[in-house]
N, CA, C and O of each residue as an XYZ file, in Angstrom:
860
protein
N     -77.965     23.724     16.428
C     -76.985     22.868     15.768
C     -77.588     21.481     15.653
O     -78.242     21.095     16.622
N     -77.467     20.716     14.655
C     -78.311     19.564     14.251
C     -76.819     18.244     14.299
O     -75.615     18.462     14.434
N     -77.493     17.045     14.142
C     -76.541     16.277     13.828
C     -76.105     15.847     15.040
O     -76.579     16.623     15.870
N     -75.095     14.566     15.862
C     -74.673     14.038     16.682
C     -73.174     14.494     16.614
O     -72.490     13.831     15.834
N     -72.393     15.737     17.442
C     -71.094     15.835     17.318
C     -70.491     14.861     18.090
O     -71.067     14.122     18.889
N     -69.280     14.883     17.818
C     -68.369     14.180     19.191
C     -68.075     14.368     20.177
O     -67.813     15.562     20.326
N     -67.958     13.819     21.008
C     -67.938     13.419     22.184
C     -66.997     14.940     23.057
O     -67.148     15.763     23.959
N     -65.943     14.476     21.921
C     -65.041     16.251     22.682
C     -65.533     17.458     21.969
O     -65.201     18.576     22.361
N     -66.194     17.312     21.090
C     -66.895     18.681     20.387
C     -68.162     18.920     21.427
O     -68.549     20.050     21.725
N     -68.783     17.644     21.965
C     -70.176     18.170     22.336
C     -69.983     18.852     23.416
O     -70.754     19.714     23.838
N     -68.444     18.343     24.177
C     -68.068     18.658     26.093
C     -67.656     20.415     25.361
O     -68.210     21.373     25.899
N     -67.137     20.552     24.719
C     -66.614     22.057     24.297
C     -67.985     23.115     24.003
O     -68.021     24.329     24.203
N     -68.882     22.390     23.562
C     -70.535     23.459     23.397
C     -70.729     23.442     24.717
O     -70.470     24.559     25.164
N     -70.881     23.105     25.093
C     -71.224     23.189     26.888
C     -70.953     24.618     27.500
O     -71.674     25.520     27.926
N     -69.366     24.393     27.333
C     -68.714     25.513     28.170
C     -68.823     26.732     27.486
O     -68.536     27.707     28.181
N     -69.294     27.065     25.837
C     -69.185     28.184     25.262
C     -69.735     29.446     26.156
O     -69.209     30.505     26.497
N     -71.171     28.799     26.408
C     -71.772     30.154     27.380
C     -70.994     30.273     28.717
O     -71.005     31.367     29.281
N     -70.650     29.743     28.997
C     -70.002     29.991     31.120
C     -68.586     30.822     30.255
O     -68.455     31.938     30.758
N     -67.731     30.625     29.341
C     -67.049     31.280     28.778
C     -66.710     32.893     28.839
O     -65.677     33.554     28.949
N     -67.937     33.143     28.728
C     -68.325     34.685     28.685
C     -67.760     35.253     29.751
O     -66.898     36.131     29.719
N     -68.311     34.684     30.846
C     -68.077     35.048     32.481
C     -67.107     35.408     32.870
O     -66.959     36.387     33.603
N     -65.843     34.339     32.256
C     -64.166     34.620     32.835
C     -63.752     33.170     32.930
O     -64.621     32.301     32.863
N     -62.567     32.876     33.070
C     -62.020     32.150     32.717
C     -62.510     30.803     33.843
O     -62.700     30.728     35.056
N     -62.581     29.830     32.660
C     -63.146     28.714     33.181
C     -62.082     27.499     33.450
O     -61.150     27.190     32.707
N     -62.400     26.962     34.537
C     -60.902     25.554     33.922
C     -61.901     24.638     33.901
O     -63.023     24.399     34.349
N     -60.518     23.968     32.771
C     -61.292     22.701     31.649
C     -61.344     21.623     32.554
O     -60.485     21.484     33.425
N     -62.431     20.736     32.389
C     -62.705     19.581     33.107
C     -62.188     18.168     32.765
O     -61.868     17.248     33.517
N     -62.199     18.268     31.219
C     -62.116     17.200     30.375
C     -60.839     16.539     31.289
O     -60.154     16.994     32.205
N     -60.868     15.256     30.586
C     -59.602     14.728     31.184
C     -58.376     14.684     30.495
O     -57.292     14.404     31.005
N     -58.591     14.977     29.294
C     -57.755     15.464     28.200
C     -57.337     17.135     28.361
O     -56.754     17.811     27.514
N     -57.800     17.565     29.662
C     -57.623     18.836     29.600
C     -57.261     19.472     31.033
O     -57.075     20.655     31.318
N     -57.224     18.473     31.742
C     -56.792     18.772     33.223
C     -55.797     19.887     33.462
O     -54.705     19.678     32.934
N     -55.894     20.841     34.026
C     -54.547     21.478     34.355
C     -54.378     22.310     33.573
O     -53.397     23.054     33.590
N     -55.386     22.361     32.648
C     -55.000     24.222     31.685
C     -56.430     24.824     31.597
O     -57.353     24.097     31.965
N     -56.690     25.981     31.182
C     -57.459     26.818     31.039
C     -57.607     27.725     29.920
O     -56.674     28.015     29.172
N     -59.108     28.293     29.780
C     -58.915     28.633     28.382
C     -59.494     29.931     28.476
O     -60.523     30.304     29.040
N     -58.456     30.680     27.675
C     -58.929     32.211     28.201
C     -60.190     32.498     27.505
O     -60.782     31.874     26.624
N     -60.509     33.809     28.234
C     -61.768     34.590     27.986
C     -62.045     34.904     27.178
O     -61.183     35.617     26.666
N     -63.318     34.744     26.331
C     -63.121     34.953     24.851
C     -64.434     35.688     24.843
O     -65.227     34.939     25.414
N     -65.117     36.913     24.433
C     -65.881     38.387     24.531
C     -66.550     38.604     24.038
O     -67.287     39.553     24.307
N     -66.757     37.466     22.508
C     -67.754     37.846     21.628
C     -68.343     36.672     21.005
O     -67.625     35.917     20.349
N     -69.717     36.427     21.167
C     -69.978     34.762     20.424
C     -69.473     34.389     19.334
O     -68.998     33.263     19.183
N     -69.509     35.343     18.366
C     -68.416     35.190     17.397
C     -67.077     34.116     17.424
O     -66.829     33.299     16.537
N     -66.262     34.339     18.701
C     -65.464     34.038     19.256
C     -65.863     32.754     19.799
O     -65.201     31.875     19.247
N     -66.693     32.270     20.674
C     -67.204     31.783     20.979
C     -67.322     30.375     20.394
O     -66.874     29.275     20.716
N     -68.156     30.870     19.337
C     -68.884     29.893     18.511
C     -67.366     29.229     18.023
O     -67.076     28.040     18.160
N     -66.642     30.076     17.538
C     -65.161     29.438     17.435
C     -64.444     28.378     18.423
O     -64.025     27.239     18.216
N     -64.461     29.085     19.428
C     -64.168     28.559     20.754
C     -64.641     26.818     20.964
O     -64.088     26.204     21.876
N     -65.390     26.290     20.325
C     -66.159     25.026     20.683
C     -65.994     24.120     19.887
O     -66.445     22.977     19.954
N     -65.091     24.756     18.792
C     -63.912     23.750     17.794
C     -65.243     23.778     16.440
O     -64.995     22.887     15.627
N     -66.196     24.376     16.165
C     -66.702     24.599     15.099
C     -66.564     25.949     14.838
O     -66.172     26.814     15.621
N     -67.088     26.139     13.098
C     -67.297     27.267     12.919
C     -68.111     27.410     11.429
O     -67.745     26.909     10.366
N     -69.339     28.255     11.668
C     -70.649     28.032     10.895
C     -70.029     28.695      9.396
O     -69.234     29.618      9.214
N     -70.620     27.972      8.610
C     -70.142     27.703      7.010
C     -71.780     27.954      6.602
O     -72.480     26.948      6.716
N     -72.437     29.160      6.153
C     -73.731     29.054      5.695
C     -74.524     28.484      6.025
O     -75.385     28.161      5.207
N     -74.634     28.053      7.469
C     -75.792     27.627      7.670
C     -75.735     26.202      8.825
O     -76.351     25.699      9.765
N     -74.290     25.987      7.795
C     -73.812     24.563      8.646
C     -72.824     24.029      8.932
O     -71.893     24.128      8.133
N     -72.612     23.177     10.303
C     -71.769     23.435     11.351
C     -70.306     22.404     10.123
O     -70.177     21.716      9.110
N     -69.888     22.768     10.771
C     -68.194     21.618     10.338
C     -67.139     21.685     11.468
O     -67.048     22.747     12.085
N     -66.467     20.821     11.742
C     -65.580     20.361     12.546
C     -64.556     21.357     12.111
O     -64.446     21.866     10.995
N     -63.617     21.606     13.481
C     -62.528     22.572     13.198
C     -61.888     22.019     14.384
O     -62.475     21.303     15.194
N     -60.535     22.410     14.470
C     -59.360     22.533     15.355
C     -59.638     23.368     16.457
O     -59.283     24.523     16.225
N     -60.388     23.132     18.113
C     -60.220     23.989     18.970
C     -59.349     24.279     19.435
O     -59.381     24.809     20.546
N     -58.061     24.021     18.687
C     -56.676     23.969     19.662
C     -56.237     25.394     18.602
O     -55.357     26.195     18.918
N     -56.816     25.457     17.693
C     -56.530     26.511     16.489
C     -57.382     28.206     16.965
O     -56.912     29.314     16.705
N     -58.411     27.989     17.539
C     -59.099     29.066     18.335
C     -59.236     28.939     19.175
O     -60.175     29.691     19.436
N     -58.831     28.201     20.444
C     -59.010     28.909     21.923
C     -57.094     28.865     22.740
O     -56.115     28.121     22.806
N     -57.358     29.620     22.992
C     -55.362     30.519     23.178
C     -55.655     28.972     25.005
O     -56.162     29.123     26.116
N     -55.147     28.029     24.466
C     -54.934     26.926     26.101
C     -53.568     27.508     26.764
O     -52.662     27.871     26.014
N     -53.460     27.572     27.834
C     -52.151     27.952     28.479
C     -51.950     27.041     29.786
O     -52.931     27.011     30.530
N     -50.899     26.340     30.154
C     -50.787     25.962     31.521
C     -50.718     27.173     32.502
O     -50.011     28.179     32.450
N     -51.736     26.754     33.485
C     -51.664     27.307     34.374
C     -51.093     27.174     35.955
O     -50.319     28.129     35.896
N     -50.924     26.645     37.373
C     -50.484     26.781     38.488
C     -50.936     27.990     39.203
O     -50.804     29.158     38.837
N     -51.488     27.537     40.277
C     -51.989     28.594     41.332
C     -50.971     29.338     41.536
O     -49.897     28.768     41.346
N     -50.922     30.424     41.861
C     -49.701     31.238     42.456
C     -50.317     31.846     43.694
O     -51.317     32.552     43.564
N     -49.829     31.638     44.805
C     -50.088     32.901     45.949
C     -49.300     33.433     46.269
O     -48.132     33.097     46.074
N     -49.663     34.446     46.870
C     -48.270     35.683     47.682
C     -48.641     35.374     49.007
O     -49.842     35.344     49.276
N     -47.696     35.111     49.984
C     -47.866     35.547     51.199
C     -46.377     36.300     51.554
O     -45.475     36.497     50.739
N     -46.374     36.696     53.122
C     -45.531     37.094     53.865
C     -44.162     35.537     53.915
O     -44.414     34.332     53.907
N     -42.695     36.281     53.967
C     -41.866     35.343     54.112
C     -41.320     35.101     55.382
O     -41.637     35.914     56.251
N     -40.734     34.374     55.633
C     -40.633     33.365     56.496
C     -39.080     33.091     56.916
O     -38.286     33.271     55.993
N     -38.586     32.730     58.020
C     -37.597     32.243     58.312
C     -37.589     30.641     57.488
O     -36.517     30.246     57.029
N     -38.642     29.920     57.369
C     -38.749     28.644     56.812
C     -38.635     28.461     55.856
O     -38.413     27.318     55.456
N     -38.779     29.986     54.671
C     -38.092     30.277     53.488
C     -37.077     30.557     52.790
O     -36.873     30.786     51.597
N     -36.029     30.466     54.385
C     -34.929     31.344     53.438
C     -33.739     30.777     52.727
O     -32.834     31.310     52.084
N     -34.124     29.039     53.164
C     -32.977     28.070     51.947
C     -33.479     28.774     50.577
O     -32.829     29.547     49.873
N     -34.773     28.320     50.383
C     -35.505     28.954     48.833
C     -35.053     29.634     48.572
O     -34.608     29.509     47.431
N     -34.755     30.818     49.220
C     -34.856     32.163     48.432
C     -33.021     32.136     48.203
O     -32.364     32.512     47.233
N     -32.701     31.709     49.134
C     -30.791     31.602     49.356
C     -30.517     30.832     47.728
O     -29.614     31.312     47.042
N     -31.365     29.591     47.151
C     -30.891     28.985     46.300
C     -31.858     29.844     44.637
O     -31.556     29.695     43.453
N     -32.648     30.422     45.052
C     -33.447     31.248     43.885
C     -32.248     32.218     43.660
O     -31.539     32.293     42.656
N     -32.172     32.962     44.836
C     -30.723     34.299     44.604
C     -29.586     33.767     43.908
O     -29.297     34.050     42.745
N     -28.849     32.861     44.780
C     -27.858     32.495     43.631
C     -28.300     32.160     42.270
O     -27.390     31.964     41.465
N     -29.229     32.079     41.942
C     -29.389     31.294     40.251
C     -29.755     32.859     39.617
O     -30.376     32.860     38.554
N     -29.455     33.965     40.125
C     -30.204     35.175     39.484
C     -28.850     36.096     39.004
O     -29.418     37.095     38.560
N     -27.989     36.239     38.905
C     -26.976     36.954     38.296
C     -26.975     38.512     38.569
O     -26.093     39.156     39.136
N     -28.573     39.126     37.855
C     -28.667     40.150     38.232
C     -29.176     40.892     39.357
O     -29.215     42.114     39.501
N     -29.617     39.847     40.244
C     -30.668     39.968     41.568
C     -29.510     40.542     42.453
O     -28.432     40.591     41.860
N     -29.508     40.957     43.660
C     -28.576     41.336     44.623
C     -28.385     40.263     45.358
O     -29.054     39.231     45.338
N     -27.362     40.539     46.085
C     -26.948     39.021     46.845
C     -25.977     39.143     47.902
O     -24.774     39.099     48.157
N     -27.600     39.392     48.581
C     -27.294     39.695     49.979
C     -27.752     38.883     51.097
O     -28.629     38.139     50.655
N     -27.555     38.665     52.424
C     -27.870     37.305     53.376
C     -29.220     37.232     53.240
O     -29.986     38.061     53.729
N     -29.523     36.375     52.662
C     -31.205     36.163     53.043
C     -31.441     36.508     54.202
O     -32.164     37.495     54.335
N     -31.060     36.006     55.100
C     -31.414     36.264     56.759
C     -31.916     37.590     57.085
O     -32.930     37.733     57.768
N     -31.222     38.597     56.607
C     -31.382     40.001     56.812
C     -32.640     40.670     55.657
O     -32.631     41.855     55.326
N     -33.453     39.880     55.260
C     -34.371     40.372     54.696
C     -35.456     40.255     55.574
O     -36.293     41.157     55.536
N     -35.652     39.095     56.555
C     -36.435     39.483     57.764
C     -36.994     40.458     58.323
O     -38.202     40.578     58.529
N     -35.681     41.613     58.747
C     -35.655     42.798     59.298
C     -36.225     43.779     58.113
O     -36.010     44.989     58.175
N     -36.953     43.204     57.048
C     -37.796     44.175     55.742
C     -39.178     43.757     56.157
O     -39.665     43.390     57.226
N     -39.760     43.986     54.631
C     -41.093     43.631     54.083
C     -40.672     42.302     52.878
O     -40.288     42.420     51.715
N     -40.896     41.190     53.613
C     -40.269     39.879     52.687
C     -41.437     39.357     52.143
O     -42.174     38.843     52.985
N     -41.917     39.326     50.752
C     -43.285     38.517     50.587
C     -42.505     37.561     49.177
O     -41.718     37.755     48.251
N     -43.527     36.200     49.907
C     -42.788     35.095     48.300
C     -43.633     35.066     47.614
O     -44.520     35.906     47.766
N     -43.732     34.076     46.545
C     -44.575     33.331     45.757
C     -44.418     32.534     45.656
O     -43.269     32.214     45.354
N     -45.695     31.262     45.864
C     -45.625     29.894     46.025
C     -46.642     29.568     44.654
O     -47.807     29.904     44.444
N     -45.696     28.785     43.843
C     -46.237     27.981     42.025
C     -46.285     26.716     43.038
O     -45.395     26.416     43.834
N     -47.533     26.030     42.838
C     -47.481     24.485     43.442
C     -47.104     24.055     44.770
O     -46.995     22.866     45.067
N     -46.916     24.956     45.526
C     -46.465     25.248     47.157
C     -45.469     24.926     47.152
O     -45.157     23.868     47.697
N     -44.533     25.748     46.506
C     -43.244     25.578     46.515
C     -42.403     26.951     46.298
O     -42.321     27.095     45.078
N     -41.758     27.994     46.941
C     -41.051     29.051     47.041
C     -40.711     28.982     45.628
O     -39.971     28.053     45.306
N     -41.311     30.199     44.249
C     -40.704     30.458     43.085
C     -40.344     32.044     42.978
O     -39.962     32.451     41.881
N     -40.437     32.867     43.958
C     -39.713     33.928     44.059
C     -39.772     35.104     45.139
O     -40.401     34.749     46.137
N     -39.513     35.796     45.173
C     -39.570     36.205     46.444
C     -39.518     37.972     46.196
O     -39.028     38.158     45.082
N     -39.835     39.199     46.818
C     -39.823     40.035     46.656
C     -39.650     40.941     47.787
O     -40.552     40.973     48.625
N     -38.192     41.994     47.995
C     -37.761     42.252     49.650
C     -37.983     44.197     49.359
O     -37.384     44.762     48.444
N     -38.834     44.869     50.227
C     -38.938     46.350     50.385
C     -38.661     46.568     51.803
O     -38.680     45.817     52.778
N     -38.373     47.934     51.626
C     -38.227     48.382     52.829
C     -39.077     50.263     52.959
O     -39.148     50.999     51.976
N     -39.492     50.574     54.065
C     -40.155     51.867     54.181
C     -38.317     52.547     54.158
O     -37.261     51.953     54.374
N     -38.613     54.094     53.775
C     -37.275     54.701     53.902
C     -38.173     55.931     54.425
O     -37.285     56.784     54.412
N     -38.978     56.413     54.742
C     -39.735     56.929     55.762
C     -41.055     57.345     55.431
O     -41.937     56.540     55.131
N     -41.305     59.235     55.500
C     -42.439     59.724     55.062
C     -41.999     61.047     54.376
O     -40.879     61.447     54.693
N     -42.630     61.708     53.581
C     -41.889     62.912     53.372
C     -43.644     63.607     52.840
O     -44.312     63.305     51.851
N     -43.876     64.360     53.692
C     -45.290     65.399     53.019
C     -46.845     64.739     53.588
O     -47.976     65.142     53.314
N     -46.423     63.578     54.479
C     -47.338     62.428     54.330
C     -47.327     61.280     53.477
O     -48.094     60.356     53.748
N     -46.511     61.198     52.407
C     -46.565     60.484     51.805
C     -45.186     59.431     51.981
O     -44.028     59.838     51.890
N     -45.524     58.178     52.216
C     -44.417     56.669     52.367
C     -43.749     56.791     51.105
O     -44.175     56.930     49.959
N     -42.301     56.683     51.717
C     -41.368     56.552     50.046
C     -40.643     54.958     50.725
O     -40.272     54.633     51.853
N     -40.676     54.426     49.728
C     -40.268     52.960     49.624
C     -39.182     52.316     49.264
O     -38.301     53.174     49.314
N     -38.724     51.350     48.941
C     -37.649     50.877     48.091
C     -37.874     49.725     47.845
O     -38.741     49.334     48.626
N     -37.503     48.805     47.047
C     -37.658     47.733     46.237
C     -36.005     47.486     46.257
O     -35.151     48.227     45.769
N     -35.825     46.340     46.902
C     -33.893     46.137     47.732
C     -34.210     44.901     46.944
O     -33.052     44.682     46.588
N     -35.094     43.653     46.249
C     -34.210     42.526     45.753
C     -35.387     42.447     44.950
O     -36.177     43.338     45.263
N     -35.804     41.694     44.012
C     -36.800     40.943     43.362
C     -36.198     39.591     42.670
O     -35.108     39.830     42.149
N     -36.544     38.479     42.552
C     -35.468     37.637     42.013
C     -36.706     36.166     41.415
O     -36.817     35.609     42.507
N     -37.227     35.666     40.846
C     -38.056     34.359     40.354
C     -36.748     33.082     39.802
O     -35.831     33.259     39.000
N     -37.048     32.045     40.441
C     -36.786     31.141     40.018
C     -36.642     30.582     38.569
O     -37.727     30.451     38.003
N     -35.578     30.235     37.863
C     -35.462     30.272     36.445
C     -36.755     29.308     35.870
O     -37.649     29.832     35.206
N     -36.764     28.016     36.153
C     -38.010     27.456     35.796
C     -39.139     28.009     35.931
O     -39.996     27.612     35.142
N     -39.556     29.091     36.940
C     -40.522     29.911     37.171
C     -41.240     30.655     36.000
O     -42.426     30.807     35.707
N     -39.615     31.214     35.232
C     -39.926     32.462     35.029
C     -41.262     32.603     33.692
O     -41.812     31.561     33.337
N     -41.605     33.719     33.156
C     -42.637     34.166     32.220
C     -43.908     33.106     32.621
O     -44.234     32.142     31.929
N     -44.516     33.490     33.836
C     -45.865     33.183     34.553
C     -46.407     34.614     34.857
O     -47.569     35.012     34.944
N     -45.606     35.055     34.948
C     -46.049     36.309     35.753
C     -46.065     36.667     37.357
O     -46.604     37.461     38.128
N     -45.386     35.875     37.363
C     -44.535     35.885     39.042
C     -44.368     37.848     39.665
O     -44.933     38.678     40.377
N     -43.365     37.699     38.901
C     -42.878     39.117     39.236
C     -43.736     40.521     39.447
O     -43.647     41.502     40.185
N     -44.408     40.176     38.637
C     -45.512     41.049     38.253
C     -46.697     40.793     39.048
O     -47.367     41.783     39.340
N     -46.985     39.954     39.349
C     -47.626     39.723     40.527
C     -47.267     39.948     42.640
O     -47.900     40.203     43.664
N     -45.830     39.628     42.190
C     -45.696     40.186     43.237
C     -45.148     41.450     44.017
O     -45.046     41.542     45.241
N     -44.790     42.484     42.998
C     -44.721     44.047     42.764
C     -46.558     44.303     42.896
O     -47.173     44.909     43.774
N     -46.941     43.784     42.006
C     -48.871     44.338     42.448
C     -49.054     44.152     43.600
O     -49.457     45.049     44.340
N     -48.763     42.782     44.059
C     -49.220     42.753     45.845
C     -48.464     43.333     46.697
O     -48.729     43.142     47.884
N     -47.309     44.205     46.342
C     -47.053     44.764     47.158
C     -47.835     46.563     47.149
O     -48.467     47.106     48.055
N     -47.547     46.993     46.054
C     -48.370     48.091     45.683
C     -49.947     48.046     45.665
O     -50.396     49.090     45.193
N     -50.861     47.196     46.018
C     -51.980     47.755     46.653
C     -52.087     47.885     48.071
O     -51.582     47.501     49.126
N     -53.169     48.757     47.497
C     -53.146     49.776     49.110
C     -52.197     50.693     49.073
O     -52.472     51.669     49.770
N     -51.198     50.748     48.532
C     -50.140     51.529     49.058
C     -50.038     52.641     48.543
O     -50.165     52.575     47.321
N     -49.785     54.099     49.098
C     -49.926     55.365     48.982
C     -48.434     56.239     49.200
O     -48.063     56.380     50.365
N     -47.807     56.668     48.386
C     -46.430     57.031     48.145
C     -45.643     57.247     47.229
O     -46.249     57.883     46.367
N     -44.385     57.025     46.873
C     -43.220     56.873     46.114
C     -42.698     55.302     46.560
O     -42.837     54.838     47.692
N     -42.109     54.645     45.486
C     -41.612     53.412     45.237
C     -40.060     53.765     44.540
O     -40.000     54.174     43.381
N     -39.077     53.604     45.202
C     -38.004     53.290     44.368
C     -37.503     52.137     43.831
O     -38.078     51.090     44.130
N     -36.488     52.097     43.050
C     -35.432     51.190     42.503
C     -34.836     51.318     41.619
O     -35.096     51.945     40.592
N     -33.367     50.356     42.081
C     -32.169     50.137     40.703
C     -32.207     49.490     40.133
O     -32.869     48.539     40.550
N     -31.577     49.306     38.650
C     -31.643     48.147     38.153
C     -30.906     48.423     37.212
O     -30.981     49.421     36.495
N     -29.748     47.101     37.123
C     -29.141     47.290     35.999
C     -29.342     47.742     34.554
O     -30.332     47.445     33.884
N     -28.274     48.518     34.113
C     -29.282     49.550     32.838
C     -28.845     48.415     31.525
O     -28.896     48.906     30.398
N     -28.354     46.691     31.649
C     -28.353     45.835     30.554
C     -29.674     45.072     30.788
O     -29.983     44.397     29.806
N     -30.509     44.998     31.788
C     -31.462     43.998     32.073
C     -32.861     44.874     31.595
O     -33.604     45.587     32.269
N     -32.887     44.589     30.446
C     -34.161     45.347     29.213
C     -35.496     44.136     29.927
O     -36.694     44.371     29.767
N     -35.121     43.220     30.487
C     -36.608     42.616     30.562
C     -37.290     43.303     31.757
O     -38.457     43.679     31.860
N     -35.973     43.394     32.897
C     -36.587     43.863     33.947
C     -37.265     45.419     33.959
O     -38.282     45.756     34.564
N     -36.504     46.158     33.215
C     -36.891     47.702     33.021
C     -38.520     47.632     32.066
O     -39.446     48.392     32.350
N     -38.582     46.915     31.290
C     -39.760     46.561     30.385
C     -40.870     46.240     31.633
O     -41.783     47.063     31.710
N     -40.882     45.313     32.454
C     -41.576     45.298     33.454
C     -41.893     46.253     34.202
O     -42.994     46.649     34.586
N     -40.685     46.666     34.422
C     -41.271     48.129     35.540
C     -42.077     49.440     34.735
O     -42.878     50.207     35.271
N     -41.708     49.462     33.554
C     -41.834     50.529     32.626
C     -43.565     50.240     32.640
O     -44.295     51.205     32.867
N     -44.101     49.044     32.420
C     -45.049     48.591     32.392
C     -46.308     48.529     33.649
O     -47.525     48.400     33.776
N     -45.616     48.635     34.084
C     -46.113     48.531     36.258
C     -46.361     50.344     36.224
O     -46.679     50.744     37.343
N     -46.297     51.172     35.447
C     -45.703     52.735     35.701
C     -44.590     53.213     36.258
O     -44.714     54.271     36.874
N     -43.339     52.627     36.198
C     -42.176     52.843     37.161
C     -41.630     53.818     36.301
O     -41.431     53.411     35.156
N     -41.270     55.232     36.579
C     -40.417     55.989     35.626
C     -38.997     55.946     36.109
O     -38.443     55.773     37.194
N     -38.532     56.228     34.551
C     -36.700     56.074     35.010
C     -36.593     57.486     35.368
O     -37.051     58.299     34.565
N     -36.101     57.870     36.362
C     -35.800     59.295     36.641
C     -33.909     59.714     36.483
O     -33.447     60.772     36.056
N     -33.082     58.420     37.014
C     -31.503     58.841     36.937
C     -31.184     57.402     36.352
O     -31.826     56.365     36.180
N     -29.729     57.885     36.104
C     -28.561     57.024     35.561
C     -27.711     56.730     36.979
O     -28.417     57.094     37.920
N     -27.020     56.439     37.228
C     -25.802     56.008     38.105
C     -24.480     55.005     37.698
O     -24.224     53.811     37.856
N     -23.847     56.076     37.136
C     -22.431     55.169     36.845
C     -21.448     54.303     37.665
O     -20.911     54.752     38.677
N     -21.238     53.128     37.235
C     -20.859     52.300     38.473
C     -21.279     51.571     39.329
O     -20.701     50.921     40.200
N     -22.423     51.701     39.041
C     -23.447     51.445     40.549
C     -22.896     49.963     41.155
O     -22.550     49.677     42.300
N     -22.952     49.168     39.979
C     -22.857     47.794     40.169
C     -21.831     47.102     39.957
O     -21.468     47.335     38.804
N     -20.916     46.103     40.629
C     -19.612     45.098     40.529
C     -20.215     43.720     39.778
O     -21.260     43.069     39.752
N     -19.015     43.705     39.248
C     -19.064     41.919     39.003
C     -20.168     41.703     37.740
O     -20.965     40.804     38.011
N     -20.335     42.171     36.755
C     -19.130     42.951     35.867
C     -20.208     44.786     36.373
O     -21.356     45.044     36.736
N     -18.823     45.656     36.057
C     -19.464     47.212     36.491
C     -20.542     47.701     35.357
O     -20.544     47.727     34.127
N     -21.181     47.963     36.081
C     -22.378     48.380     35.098
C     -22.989     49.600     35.672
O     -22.910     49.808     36.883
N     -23.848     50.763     34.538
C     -24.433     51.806     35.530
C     -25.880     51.090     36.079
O     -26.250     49.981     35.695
N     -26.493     51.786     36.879
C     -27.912     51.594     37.484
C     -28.685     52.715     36.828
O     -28.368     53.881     36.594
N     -29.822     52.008     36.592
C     -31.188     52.838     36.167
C     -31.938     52.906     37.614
O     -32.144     51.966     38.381
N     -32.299     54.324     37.780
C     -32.781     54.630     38.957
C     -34.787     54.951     38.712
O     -35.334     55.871     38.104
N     -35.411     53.775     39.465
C     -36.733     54.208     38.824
C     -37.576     54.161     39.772
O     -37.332     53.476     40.766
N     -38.720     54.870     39.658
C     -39.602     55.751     40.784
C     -41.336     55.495     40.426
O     -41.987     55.710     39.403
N     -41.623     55.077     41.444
C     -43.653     54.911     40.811
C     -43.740     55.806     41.970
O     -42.969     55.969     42.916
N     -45.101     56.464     41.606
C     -45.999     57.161     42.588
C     -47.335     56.855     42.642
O     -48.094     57.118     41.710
N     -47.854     56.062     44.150
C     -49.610     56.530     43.788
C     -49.918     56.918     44.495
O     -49.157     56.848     45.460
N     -51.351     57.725     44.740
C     -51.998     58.792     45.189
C     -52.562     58.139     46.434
O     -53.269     58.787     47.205
């Protein structure tokens, strides 16, 4: 490439090759705090760096037009906590369809949260319901993300961390009006196996009864 680009065109050639690798975060200072996904083919690439070759020769383009920027926030999972359970007490109430039951008594489970910015954005409660053949059958008793949280991928992250490693059957209900949550599970491999009329108060609704298995 010939010619003196600018200053934010030249910082964007830089990163084209480390690109390849996996996702890089941006340094710029105009760019703090987001990241730019993985992009697979120089093709792409060459896009990626806010040009794009015209016969021979380079021209200025919109990198905001070819590289997909997204805010990002660390997310971790750990184990929950007695020190968690205002969080999760004030996440539950804001969830309508979540269950709502004493935080306290999720202790006596498998309680794991998720911390966006070290701060409790959702929380996820199982319990073993025994063994049957050798194989652990499970249950999935609450899942619930914080409304500002939500579409990060919270949820989905913390159903994965609970399901690795893990060797069995997975149950759960879920209201049969909540299409986002069933879309998720449907997606995770959760099959709907039953209906249940009634299942749920306040307003009555049936339950979708759904089941993962891994080997």
């Amino acid at each position: 490439m010939t010619g003196t680009a600018p200053a934010d065109a030249a910082w964007a050639g830089i990163i084209i090759s480390r690109l390849a690798i996996g996702r890089l975060r941006l340094r710029s200072p105009e760019s703090q705090g987001l990241v730019c996904s993985t992009i697979s083919t120089w093709a792409s690439l060459h896009r990626a760096g806010g040009f794009v070759s015209q016969k021979g020769r380079a021209s200025r383009k919109s990198a905001a037009a070819n590289v997909r920027i997204i805010e990002t926030s660390m997310i971790e999972i750990r184990r929950g906590s007695r020190d968690d359970l205002d969080a999760i007490a004030r996440i539950q109430a804001s969830c309508p369809d979540a269950a709502q039951w004493a935080p306290a008594d999720y202790l006596d489970h498998d309680l794991r949260v998720a911390l966006l910015d070290n701060r409790v954005a959702g929380f996820l409660v199982t319990r073993l319901l025994g063994t049957l053949d050798g194989n652990s059958e499970c249950e999935i008793l609450n899942l619930a993300v914080a409304a500002q949280a939500r579409r990060r991928g919270i949820a989905r992250r913390l159903i994965g961390d609970f399901l690795t490693g893990f060797s069995g059957s997975v149950f759960l209900e879920v209201r049969e009006s909540n299409n986002d949550a069933r879309s998720l599970y449907n997606s995770m491999k959760f099959m709907e196996i039953d209906r249940r009329p009634e299942y749920y108060l306040s307003p009555t609704e049936a339950a979708i009864v759904m089941k993962f298995h891994s080997c």
